[in-house]
C-alpha positions, 0 to 999 in steps of 0.5 A, spaced: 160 860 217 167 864 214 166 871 216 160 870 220 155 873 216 155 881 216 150 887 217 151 892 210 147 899 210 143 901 204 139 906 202 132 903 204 135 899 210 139 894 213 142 888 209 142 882 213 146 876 211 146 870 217 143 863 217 136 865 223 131 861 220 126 867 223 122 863 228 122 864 236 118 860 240 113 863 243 114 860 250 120 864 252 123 871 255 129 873 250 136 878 248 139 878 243 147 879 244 154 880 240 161 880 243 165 886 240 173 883 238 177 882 233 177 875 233 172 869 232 170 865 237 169 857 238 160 857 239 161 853 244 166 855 248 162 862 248 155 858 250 158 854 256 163 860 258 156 865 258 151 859 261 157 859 266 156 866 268 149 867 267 147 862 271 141 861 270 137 859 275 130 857 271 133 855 264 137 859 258 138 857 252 143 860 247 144 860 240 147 862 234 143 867 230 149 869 224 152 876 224 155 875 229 149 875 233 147 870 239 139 868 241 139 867 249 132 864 250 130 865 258 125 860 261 122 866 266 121 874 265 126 874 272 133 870 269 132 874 263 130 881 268 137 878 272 142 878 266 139 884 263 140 888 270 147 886 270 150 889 263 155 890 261 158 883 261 164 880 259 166 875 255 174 873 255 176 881 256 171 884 251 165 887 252 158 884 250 153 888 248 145 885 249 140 889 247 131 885 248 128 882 243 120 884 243 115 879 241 114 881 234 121 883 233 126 880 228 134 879 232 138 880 227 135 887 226 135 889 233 141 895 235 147 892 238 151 899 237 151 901 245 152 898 252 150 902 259 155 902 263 156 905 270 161 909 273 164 910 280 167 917 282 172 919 288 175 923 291 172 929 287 171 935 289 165 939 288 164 947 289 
């Protein structure tokens, strides 16, 4: 898909050039995600690496929305609470931001701008 698609900012909105065909199936729990890097990555390659360390252990299914976005379906509200718990994650040393995805809500326009983190503190004194 060349550049990927692209989200522009305009005056009413958002412009959103991707290749989504707007339908989620009803029957699932879902995120949406992008990797934050310079360079494109290979589909599968980023499918089977995060099916890998999600492991899902009811169902997960990944696919590529445009925009540099991905879709992970999750069978069960658990799997999907599990990796959505566990942000941020990582994928080949670049930050992945995922954010959820309500029923009626379109992936594409989903915010991805931001990631939680949580930081530890030693040796620090308090007075």
């Amino acid at each position: 898909m060349g550049d990927g698609g692209r989200i522009f900012p305009v005056e009413w909105g958002v412009l959103c050039l991707g290749t989504w065909n707007g339908k989620k199936e009803k029957d699932g729990f879902y995120l949406v995600g992008r990797i934050l890097a310079l360079k494109t990555y290979r589909f599968d390659y980023v499918k089977s690496t995060l099916l890998s360390a999600m492991n899902s252990g009811n169902g997960m299914k990944i696919s590529e929305i445009g925009n540099d976005r991905y879709l992970f379906k999750f069978n069960h509200v658990l799997d999907k609470n599990y990796v959505w718990e566990r942000t941020p994650w990582m994928f080949d040393k670049n930050l992945a931001i995922l954010n959820a995805v309500e029923d009626d809500e379109n992936p594409l326009t989903v915010t991805l701008d931001w990631s939680a983190f949580h930081v530890h503190v030693h040796g620090l004194s308090v007075r």
